[in-house]
N, C-alpha and C positions, 0 to 999 in steps of 0.2 A: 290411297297411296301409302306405301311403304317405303320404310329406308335402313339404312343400315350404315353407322358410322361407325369406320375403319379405323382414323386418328384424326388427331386433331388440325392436323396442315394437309390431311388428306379429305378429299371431296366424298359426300355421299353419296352411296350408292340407292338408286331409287327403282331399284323392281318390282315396286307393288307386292303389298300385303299376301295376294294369295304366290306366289312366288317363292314368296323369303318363307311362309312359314309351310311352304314344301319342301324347302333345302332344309330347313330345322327339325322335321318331322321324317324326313331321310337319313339327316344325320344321327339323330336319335337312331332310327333304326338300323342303320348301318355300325352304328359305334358304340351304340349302349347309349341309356340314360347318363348325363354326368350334369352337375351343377350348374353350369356354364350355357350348359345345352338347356335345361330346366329354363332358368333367369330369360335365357333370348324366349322363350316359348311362351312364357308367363307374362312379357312383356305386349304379344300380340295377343295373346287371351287377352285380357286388361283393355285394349283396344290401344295401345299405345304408339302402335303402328311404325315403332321406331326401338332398333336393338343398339347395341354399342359393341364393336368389336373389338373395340379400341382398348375395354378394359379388361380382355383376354389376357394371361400369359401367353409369350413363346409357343407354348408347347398346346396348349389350348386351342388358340388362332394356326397351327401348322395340321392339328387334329379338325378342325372344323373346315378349313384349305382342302385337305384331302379328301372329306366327305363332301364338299361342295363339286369339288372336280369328278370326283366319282360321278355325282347327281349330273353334269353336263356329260361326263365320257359316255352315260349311258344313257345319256337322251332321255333321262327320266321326267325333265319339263314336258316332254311331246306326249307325252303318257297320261300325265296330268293333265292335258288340255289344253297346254300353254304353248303358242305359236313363233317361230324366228328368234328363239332365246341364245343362240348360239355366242351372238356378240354381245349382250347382255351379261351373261356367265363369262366370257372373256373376259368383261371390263369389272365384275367383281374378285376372281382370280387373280387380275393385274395389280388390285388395290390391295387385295391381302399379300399380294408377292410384297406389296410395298411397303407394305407396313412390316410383316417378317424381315426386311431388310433394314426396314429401321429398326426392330429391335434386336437385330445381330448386331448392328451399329455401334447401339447406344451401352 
């Protein structure tokens, strides 16, 4: 199992390990190496099986948002092997919409 926590009053998100670090390994490739991107990656190397989105910037978490939606608009889970991820990728989309909104908020 994998997970990924968005904030702290928000729920994790739990798509299994080889999942997340498909969207990590897309995002990487679709946006470049950056720091942020590194840490989540090094995190499942490790076996840690667990990223923090939570301690993203703004602008970080809105760059990682788009490379996630990217990875769902093009159906890049089904490519991978990965089966009905449609709602799955909705409901991590919806937590980063959520969290993006609490830090316009705050």
């Amino acid at each position: 199992m994998g997970v990924l926590s968005v904030g702290d009053d928000l729920p994790v998100w739990g798509g299994g390990r080889r999942i997340i670090y498909s969207i990590i390994e897309y995002a990487i490739g679709t946006i470049g190496e950056r720091p942020y991107l590194t840490t989540l990656k090094e995190s499942f190397d490790h076996g840690y099986n667990h990223a923090d989105l939570g301690a993203l910037t703004r602008y970080e978490l809105s760059e990682f948002r788009n490379a996630a939606a990217s990875y769902a608009r093009n159906i890049q889970w089904k490519r991978e092997g990965f089966k009905d991820c449609e709602e799955l990728m909705q409901e991590l989309l919806d937590l980063v919409d959520a969290r993006l909104t609490q830090l316009t908020t705050h």
